[in-house]
N, C-alpha and C positions, 0 to 999 in steps of 0.2 A: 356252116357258120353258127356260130353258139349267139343262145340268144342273150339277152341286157340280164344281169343279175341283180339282184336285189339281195341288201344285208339286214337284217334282222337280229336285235338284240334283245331278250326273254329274260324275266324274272326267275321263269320257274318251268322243267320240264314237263311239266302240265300240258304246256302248249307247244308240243311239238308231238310227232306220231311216234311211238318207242320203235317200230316198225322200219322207220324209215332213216332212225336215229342209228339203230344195230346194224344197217346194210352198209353204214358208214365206220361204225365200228368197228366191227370185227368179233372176233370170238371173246376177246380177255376180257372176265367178268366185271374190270376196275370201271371200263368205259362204258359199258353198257350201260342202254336206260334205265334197268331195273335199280343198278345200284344206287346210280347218282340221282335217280327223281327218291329213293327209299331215302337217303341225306336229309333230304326235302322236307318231304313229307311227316318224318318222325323228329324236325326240330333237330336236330344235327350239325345242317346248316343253313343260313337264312335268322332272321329276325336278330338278336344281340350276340350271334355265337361269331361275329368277326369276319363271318363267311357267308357275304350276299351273290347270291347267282345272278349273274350277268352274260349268261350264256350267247353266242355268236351264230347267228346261220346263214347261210349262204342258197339261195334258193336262184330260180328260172323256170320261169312259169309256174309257180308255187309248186316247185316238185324242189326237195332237199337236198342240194349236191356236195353241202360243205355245212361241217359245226366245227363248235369249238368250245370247249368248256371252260368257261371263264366266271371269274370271282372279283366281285371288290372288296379286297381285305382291308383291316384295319390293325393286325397285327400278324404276327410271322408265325403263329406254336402251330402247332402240325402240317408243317411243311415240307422238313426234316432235309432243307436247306438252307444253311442258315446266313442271313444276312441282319442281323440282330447290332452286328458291330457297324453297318452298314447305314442304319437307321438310328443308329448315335450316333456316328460322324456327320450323319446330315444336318442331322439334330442344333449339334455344336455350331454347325453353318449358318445357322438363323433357316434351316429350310425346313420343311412338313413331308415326311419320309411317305407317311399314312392320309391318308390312303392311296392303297397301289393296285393293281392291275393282277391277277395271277392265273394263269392258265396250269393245272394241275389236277390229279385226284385227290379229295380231301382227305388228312390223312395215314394215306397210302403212297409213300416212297418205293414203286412199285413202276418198273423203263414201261414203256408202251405208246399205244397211239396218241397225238394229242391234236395234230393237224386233220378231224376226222373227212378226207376228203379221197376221192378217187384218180383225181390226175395234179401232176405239179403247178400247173395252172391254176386250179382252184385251188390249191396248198396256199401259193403265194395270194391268190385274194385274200383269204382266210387272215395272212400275217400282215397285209394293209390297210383290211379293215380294223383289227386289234389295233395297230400303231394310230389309224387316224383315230379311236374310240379314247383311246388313254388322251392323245392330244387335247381331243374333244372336254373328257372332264378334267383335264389341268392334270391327271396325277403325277407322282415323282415317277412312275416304273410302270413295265409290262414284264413278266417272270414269267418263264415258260419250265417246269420241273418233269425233269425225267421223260423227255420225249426219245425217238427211236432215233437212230442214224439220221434216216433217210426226211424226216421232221426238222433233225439238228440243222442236217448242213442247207437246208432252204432257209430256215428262221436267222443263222449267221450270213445267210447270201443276202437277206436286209439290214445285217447292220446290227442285228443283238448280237451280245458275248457271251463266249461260251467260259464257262465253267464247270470243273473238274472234281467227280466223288470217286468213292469206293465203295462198292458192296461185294460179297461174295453168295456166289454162286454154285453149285451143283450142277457136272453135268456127264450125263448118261454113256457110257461108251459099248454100251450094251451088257452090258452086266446079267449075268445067270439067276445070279441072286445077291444077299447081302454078304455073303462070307465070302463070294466071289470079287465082290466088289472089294473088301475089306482083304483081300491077294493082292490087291496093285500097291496097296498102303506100305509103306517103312515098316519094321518089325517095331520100334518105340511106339507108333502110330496106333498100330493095330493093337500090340499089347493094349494101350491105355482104353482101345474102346472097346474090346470085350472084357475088361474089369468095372467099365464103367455099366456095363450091360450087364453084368452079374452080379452087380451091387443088386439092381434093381429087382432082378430076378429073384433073388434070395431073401428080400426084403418082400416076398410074395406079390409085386405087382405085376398086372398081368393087363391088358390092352384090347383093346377093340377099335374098327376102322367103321366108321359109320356115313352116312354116305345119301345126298338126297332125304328121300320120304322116309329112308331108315331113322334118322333122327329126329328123335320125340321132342317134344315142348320141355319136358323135365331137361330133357339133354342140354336145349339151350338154357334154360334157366340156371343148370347146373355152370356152364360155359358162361355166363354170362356176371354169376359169380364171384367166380375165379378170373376173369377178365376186372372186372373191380378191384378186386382184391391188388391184383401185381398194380393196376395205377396205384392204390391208396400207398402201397411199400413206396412207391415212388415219390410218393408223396404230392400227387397231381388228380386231379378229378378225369376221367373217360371223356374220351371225346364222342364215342360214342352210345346210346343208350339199347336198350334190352326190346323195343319196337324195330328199331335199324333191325336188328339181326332176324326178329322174327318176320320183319319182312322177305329178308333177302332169301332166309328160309325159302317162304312159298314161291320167290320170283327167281330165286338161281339158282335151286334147290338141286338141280343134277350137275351143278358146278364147285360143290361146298363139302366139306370132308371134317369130320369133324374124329380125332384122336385121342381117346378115353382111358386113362387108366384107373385100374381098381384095384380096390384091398379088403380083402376078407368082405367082400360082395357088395363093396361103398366104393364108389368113384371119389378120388383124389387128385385127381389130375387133367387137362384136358384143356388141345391146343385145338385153333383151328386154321384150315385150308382153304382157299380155292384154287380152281384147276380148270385151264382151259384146254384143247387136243396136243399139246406137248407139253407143256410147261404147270410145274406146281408151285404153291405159292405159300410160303409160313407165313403167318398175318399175328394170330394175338394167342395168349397163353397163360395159365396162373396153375397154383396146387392149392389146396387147402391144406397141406403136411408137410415138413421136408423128407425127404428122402432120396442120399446121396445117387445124385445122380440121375435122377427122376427129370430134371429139366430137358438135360441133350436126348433121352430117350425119347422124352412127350413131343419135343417138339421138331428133333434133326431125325435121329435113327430109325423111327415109328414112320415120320414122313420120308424117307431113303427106300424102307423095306415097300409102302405104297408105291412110289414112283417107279423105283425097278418092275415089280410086279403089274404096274398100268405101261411102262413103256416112256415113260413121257422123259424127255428130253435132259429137261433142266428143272431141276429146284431151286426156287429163291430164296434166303431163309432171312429175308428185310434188311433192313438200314443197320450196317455198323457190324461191329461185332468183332474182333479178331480172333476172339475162341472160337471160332466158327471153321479157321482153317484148319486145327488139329482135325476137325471131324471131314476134312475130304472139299469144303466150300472153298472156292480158289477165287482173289478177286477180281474184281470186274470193273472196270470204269463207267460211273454215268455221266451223264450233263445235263446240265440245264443252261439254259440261256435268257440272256439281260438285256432289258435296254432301261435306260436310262432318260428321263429328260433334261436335266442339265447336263450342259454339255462339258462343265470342268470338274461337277463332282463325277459323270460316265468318265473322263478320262482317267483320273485319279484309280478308279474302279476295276480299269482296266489295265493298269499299270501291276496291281494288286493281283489280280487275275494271271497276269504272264508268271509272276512268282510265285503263285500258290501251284500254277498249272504243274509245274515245273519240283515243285516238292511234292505235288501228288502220283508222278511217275516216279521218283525216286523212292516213293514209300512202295508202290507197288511192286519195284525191283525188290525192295527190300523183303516183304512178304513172298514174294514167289522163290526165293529163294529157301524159303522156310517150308517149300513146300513138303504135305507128310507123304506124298509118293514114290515109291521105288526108284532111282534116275535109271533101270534096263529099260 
């Protein structure tokens, strides 16, 4: 017979054991305590950045059987789902959209854990203490972004709605190598990426895979950058700063890969990874030069030729992207799921919902039909 639970709501990863946070976790670097207390601690998120921790736990007899990473937002930018029109329709209603509830990694549009719990039972505590928690401070919403399957369908078995993305994926069929890999492609296909790849070559760049304690302080500084640099083109400030990374450095440092290209003995280039026992992860990237072609190598082909040679399953290469299927990425559906507190702007919501769900399988026909693999 299990004993009385207790829910626990935290500021700050500070107070809880990282230890006992990761046995709930699992391996992907996005959940663990390192990364998300490193948010924290380096200003990231917390104080006027939008993104206050309101972290959830679920204990019995003060031992940790259930978390849940939760945030009270006041706006929607790095969530990288978007409910923007969602929060002007409330708006127009005379309602207060913000502040709301969100369970995610900050961010990081990145599937994974987010229920951090051991049995379905404590899954569903986990999703009724969130909904009384939202009730409790009046918000408009609870948002739950990019959780696994098995997360989804318990969080919709209370009554959130699901909603429908795209991303594309990479994934391993065991491949020998990269030119093997690059035999299953269409002859259009494969033509365009060994011309895109001898651009690069000829323009004398040349690459390195750096990996943990291999990578130096310059390396991140260098990466850090070039990580500036692509927001400033974008014309947006980082969400994150040059401490975040040098933290996660020393804390997930055998989980972190970082992609370097050079020229004439200057690095110009350089993406970066992480990587948990299957799965690799394209996260962020910039150049200091152009050079045709220099993007899909730093950051797809560079991490392909890694992957194959680690074994690991699947590449993610983030949020969006349709250039991504020429180069071998097929897409993939995620969800996220909604609840709402009123109960005519939820329904509205989910009227909206059945018709988007509904064009986002028909886009996915449509892409997969495009695909660049041989039909033998």
């Amino acid at each position: 017979m299990k004993t009385e639970a207790q829910i626990e709501i935290i500021s700050s990863l500070s107070e809880v054991d990282a230890a006992a946070w990761d046995a709930l976790a699992g391996p992907q670097p996005f959940v663990r305590h390192a990364f998300l207390h490193a948010l924290e601690t380096t200003g990231c998120v917390g104080g006027d950045t939008g993104w206050l921790p309101r972290h959830l736990l679920l204990k019995r007899e003060d031992a940790l059987v259930g978390a849940l990473p939760l945030y009270l937002r006041y706006d929607s930018y790095g969530e990288f789902v978007f409910d923007f029109a969602w929060a002007d329709a409330y708006a127009r209603a005379g309602g207060q959209y913000y502040p709301k509830l969100l369970t995610a990694i900050p961010f990081t549009p990145v599937p994974g854990r987010r229920l951090l719990a051991h049995t379905d039972d404590d899954r569903f505590f986990l999703i009724d203490a969130a909904l009384a928690f939202a009730k409790e401070l009046g918000v408009s919403s609870w948002h739950c972004l990019f959780p696994l399957e098995e997360d989804a369908r318990l969080l919709e078995a209370r009554g959130l709605m699901p909603r429908q993305g795209v991303q594309f994926h990479w994934r391993n069929a065991g491949y020998a190598s990269f030119d093997a890999y690059l035999m299953t492609m269409n002859h259009d296909k494969r033509k365009k990426i060994k011309q895109e790849r001898r651009r690069v070559r000829d323009a004398g760049v040349s690459f390195v895979h750096r990996v943990g304690a291999e990578i130096t302080e310059a390396d991140w500084r260098f990466f850090f950058a070039c990580y500036q640099r692509t927001y400033r083109t974008h014309r947006s400030p980082p969400y994150m700063n040059l401490a975040f990374f040098l933290d996660i450095a020393l804390r997930l440092r055998d989980q972190l890969l970082l992609v370097i290209g050079y020229l004439a003995g200057e690095p110009i280039s350089v993406a970066l990874n992480l990587f948990d026992g299957g799965r690799l992860y394209g996260r962020y990237w910039g150049a200091t030069q152009f050079v045709s072609g220099l993007h899909f190598e730093t950051c797809y082909y560079q991490a392909l030729e890694f992957a194959i040679a680690r074994g690991f399953q699947v590449f993610e290469g983030g949020a969006q992207g349709e250039h991504k299927l020429a180069r071998g990425l097929l897409p993939v559906t995620t969800t996220s799921l909604h609840w709402l507190a009123d109960t005519e702007f939820s329904r509205a919501v989910g009227n909206f919902l059945v018709r988007e769900t509904h064009g986002v399988a028909q886009y996915v026909d449509e892409l997969n039909e495009s695909s660049p693999f041989r039909a033998d």
